[in-house]
C-alpha positions as CSV (number, residue, x, y, z in Angstrom):
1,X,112.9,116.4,83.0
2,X,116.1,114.2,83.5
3,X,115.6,110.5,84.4
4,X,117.4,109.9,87.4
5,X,117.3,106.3,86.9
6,X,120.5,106.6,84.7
7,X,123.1,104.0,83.1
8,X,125.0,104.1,86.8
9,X,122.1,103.1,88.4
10,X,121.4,100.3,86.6
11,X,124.5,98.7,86.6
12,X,124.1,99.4,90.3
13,X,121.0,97.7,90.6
14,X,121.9,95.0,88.1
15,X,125.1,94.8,90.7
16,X,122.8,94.3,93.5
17,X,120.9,91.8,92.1
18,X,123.7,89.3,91.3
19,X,125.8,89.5,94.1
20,X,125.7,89.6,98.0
21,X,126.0,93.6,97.6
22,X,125.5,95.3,100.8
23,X,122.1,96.8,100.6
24,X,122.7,99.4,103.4
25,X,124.2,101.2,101.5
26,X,121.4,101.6,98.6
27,X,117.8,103.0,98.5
28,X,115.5,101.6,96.2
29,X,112.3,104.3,95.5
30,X,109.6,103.5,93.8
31,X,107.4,106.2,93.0
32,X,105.1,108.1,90.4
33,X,106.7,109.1,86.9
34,X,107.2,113.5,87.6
35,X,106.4,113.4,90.8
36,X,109.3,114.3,92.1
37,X,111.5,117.2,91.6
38,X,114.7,115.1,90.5
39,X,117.3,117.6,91.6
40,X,116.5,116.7,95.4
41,X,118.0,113.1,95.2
42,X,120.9,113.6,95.4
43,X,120.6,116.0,98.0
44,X,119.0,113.4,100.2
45,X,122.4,111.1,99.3
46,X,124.6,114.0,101.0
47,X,121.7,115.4,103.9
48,X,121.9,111.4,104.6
49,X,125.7,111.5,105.0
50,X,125.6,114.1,107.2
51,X,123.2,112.9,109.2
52,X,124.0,109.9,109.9
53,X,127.9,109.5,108.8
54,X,126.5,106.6,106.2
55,X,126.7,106.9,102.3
56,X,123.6,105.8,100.8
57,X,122.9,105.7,96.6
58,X,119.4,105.9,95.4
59,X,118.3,104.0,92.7
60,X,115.3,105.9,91.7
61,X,112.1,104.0,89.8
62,X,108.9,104.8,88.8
63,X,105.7,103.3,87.3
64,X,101.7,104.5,86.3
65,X,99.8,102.8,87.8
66,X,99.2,101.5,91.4
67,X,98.5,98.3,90.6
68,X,101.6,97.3,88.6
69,X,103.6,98.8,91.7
70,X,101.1,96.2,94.3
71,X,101.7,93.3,92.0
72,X,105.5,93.6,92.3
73,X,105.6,93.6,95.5
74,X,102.5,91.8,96.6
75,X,103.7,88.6,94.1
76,X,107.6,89.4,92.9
77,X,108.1,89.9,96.4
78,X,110.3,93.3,95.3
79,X,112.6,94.9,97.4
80,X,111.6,98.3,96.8
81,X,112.9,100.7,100.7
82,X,110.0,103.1,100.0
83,X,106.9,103.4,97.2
84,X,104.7,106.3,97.1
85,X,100.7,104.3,96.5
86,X,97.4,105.7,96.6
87,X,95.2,106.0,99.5
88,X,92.9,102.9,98.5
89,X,96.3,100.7,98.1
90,X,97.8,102.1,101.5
91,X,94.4,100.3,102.8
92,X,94.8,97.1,100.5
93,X,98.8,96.7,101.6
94,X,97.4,97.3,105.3
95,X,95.0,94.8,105.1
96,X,97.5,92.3,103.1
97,X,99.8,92.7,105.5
98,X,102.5,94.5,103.1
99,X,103.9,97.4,105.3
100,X,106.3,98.0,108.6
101,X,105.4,100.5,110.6
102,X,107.6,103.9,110.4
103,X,110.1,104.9,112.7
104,X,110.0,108.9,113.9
105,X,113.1,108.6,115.7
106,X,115.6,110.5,114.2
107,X,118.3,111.3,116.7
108,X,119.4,114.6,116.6
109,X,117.9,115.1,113.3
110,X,114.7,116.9,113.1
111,X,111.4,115.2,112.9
112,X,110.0,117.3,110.2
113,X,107.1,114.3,109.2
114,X,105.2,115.2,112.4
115,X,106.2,118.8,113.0
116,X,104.8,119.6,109.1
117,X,102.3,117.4,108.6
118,X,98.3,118.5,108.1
119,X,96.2,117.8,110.9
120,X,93.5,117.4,108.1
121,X,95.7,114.3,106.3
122,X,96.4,112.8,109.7
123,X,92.9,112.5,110.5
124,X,92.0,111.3,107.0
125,X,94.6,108.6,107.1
126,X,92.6,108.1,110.4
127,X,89.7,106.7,108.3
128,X,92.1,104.6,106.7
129,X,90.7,101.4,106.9
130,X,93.8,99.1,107.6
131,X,91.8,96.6,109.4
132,X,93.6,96.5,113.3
133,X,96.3,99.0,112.2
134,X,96.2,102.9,112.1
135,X,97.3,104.3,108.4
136,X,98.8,106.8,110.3
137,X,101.5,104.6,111.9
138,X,102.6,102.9,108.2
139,X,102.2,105.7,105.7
140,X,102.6,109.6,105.5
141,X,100.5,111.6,103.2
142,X,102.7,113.1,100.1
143,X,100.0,114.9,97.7
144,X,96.5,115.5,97.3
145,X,93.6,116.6,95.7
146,X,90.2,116.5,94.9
147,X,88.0,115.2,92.2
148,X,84.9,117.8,90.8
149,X,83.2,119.7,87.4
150,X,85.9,121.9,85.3
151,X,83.5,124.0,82.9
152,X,83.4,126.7,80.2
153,X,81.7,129.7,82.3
154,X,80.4,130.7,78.2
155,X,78.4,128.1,77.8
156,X,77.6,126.4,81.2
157,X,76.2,128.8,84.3
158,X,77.8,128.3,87.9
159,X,74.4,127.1,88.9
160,X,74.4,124.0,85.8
161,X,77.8,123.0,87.3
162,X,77.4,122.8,90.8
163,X,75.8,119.4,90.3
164,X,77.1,116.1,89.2
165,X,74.5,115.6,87.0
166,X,75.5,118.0,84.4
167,X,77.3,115.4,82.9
168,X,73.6,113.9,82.3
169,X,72.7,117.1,80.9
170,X,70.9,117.1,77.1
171,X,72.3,120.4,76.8
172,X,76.1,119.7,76.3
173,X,75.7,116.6,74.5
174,X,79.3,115.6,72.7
175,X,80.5,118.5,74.6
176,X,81.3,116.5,77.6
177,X,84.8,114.3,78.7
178,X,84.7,112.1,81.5
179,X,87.6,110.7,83.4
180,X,88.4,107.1,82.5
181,X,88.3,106.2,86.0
182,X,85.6,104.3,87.3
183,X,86.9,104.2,91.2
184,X,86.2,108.3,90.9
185,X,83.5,108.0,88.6
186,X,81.3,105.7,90.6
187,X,82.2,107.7,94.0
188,X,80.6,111.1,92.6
189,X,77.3,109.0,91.1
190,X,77.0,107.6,94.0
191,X,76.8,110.5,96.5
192,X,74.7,112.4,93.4
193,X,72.1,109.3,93.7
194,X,71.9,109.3,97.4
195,X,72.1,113.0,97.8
196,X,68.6,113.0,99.6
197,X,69.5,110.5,101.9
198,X,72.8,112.4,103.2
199,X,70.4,115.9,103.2
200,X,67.8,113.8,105.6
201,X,70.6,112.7,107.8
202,X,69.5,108.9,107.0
203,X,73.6,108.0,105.7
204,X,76.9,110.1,105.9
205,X,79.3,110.4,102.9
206,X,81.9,108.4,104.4
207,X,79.1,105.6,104.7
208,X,78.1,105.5,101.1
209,X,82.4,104.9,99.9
210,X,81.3,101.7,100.8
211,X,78.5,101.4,99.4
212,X,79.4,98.1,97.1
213,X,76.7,96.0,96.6
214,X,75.0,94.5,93.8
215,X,72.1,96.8,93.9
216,X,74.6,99.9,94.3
217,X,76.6,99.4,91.0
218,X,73.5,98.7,88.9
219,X,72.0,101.9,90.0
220,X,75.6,104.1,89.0
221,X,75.4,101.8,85.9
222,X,71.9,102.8,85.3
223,X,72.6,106.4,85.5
224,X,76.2,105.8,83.4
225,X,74.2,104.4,80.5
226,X,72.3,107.3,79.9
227,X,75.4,109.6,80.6
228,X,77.2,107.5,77.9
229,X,74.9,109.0,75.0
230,X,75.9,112.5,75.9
231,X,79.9,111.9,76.3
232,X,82.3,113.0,74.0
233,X,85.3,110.9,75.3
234,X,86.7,108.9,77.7
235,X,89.6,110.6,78.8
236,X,92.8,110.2,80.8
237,X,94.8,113.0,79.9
238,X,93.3,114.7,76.7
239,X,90.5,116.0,78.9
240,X,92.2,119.9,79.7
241,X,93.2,120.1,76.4
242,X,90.0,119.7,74.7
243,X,88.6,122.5,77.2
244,X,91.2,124.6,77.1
245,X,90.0,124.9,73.0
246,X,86.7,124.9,73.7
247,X,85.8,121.2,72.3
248,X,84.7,120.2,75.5
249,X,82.4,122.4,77.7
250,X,82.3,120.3,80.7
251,X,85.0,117.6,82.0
252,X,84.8,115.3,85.3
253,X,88.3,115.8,86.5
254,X,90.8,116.6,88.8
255,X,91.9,119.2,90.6
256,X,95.5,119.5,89.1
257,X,94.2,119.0,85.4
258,X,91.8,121.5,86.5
259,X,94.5,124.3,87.6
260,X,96.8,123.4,84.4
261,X,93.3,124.1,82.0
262,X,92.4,127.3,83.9
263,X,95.7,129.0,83.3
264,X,96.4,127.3,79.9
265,X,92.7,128.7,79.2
266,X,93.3,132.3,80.3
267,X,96.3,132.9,77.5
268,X,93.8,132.1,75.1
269,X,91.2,134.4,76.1
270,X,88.8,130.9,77.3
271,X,87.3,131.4,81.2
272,X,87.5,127.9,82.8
273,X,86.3,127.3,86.5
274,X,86.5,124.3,88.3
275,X,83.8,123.6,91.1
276,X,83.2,120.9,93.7
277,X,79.7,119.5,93.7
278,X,77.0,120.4,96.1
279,X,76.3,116.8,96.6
280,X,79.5,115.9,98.0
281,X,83.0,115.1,96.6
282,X,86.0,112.8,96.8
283,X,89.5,113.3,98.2
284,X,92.2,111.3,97.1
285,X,95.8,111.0,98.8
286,X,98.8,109.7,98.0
287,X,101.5,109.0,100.7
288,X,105.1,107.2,101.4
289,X,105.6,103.7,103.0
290,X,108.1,101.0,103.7
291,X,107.2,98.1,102.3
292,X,107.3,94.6,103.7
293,X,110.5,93.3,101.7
294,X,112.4,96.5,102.3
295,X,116.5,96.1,103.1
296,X,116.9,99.3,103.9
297,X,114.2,100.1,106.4
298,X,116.5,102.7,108.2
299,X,117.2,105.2,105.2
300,X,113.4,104.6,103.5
301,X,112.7,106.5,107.5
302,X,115.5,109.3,106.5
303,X,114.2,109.5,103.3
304,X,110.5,109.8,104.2
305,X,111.5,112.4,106.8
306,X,113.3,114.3,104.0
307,X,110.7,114.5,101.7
308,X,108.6,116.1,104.5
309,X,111.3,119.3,105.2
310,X,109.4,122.4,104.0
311,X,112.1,123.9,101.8
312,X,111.6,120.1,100.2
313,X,108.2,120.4,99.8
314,X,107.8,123.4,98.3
315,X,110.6,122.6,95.6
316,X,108.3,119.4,94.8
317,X,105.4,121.0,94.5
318,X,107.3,124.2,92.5
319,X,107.9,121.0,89.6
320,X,105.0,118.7,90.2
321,X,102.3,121.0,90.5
322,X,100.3,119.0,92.9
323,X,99.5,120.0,96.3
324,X,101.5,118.9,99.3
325,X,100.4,117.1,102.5
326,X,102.4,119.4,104.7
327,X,100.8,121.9,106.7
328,X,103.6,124.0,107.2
329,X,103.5,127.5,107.5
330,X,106.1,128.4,104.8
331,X,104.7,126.0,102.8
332,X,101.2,128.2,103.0
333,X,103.5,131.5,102.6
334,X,104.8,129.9,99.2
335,X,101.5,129.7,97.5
336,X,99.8,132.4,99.4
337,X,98.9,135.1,96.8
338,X,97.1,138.8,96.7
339,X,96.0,137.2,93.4
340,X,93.5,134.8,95.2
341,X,90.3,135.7,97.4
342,X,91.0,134.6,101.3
343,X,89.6,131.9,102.2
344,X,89.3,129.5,105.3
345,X,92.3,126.6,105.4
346,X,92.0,126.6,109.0
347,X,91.5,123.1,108.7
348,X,94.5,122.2,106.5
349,X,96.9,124.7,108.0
350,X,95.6,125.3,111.8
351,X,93.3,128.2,113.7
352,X,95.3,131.1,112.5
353,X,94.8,130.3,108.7
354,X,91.0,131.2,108.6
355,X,91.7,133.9,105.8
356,X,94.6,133.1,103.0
357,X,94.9,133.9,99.4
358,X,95.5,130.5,98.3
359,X,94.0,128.8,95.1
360,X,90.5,127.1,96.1
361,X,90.8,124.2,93.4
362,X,93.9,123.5,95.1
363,X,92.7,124.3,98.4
364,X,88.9,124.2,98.6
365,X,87.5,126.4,101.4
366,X,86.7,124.6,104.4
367,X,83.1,125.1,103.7
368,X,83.7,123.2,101.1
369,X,85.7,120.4,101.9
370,X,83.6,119.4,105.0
371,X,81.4,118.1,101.8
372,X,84.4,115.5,100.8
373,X,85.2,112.1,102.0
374,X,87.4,110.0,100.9
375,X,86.8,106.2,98.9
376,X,88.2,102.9,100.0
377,X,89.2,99.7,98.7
378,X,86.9,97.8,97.3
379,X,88.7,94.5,97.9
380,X,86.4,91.6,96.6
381,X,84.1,93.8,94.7
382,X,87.0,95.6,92.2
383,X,86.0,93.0,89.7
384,X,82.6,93.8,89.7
385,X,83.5,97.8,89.3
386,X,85.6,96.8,86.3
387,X,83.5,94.9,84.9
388,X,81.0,97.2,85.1
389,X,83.0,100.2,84.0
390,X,83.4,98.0,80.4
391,X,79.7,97.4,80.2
392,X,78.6,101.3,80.5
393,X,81.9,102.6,78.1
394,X,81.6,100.0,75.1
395,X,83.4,99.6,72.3
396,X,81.6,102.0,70.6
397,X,82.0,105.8,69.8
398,X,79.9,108.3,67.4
399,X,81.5,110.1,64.4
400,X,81.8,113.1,66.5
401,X,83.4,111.6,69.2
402,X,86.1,110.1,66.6
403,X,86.4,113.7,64.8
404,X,87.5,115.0,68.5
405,X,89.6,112.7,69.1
406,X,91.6,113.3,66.0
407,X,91.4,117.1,66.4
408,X,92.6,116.0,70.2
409,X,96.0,114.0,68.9
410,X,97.0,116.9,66.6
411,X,96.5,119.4,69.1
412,X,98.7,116.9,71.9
413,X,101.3,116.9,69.6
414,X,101.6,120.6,68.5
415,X,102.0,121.4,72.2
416,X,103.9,119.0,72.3
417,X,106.5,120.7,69.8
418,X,105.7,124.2,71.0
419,X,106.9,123.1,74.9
420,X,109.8,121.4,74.2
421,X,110.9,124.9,72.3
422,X,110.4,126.4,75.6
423,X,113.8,126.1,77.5
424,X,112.3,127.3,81.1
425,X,109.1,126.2,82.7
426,X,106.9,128.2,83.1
427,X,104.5,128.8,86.3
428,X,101.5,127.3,84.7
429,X,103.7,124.1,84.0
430,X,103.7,123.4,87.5
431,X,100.1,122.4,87.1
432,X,100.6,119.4,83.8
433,X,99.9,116.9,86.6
434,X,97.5,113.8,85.9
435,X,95.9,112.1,89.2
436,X,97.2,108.4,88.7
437,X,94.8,106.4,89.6
């Protein structure tokens, strides 16, 4: 794919940056590295023009990791018009302070954010915690997905993966990649170690995402120590790849990895599945806002509005592979398919959508997904995760976890090689996506 954030564009933004340039006239974005198909900026520059009778020029960024895109605006004070963060940052910025609420008014332009958008997102930016302001007033959902077991239906029954604590079973011992994630990590342990307490009614999911005490993380830490002997890796990436050749039989991941492994798996004759546990699962969301330091609050709005018109959307998620916020109904014709079992979106999509072919990693059944919540900021306590996260990894790893990563490396790179001799993409492609957490 094309950087957008070409030699122009910098000059522009060098431009910007060393004179009194009129800012109205330039959008800064800040978002995720592929996350976008690249093709629709410029569209936006010309849709804006037309809407409005202003020229606007984008000067596209992007960055890997929420925390480097906080700290640029949180303590350089950037002037980005519009990031894209996570939902756990959309709570920190809330909370800091960081964001201006949106503006839906539009003129005589469509307001396609809250004609499209999923009455499931709204209400989980609803839970949101943004102290005395409503998520749902400073941020609208982009993607999401979910976080569950992807295994090798040869060696691992449905039944042995339906729980989290396969990755604590004896049985696939160096067989087993972990994301290196402890935010998602510690959310799944902890639901798995609390599971009788949710079952008995004595604490809800949603309750335990906060969950943050001393006594919590040494119990996930407890349970991580004696996972640690069985895993094969800590991955970030690698994960899908070692499953899709059979290195791995069982892989803490998520949902887009999961889709990209499934249908890289089935050229190669290799039956992946991907399951959410019984215990209970986690969400995650990822959604647009206007910063604080934003110049150009009015086109960030246009721009935010853009990115949620359906024919957008779908185009996005045609070169992302990740799954939209929008609950549009040609959004759910574009991915319906005879090829999938129906299933119940009624809750993503509204009361007529109770039976659609649509992929359940991507969108789990509502039987399912009234299983999930969704984790929070852990504010004060994100040291303590980290630090515990370092004690349960290490700095050690076993001869056979070494061998796989080697055979891993070699394999990255020869499909590597044999993609970029590809000259279209093709539809499994749409799924490469890694969750950026």
């Amino acid at each position: 794919m094309k950087r957008f954030f070409s030699f122009a564009a910098l000059a522009a933004l060098l431009l910007i940056g060393g004179c009194k340039a009129d800012r109205s006239t330039v959008l800064k974005v800040y978002n995720w590295s592929d996350y976008i198909d690249e093709d629709v900026i410029p569209e936006f520059e010309q849709w804006y023009e037309e809407q409005t009778g202003e020229k606007v020029q984008v000067i596209y960024q992007t960055f890997d990791i929420n925390e480097t895109m906080l700290s640029k605006i949180e303590r350089g004070k950037e002037d980005f018009d519009v990031v894209c963060p996570s939902d756990y940052i959309i709570e920190r910025m809330l909370k800091n302070d960081l964001l201006l609420p949106l503006n839906r008014d539009f003129g005589d332009t469509p307001n396609y954010i809250d004609d499209n958008l999923s009455p499931y997102i709204r209400a989980q930016f609803d839970k949101i915690d943004g102290g005395d302001k409503n998520a749902n007033d400073y941020a609208v959902g982009y993607m999401w997905g979910t976080t569950g077991i992807l295994y090798n239906a040869k060696y691992v029954t449905d039944e042995e993966a339906s729980t989290w604590d396969i990755i604590r079973n004896a049985k696939f011992a160096d067989r087993i990649f972990i994301k290196d994630s402890p935010r998602d990590v510690y959310s799944q342990i902890i639901l798995y170690i609390h599971q009788k307490d949710i079952e008995e009614g004595r604490i809800t999911r949603d309750e335990l995402m906060n969950y943050t005490s001393d006594d919590d993380i040494a119990a996930v830490e407890a349970y991580m120590r004696q996972v640690k002997e069985l895993v094969a890796g800590w991955e970030a990436d690698f994960g899908k790849d070692q499953m899709t050749q059979e290195l791995g039989y069982v892989n803490l991941t998520w949902s887009g990895d999961a889709v990209w492994a499934i249908e890289e798996a089935q050229t190669v004759g290799v039956d992946l599945r991907y399951v959410c546990p019984k215990e209970g699962f986690t969400v995650w969301f990822d959604g647009w806002v206007i910063p604080k330091y934003a110049h150009n609050v009015k086109a960030a709005s246009y721009w935010i509005n853009f990115m949620s018109r359906p024919d957008i959307v779908i185009r996005n998620v045609d070169v992302t592979g990740y799954v939209s916020a929008s609950g549009a109904p040609e959004v759910m014709d574009a991915f319906a398919s005879d090829e999938f079992d129906p299933i119940d979106v009624s809750y993503f999509f509204g009361p007529e959508a109770t039976a659609v072919g649509l992929d359940p990693v991507l969108y789990p059944d509502k039987a399912d997904i009234e299983r999930s919540t969704m984790e929070h900021d852990w504010g004060e306590h994100t040291a303590d995760l980290v630090s515990m996260w370092s004690r349960v990894k290490g700095n050690t790893m076993n001869v056979s976890t070494v061998i796989i990563l080697v055979v891993a490396a070699i394999a990255v790179i020869l499909a590597v090689v044999a993609r970029m001799r590809k000259n279209s993409r093709r539809h499994t492609n749409r799924y490469s996506g890694k969750r950026r957490r």
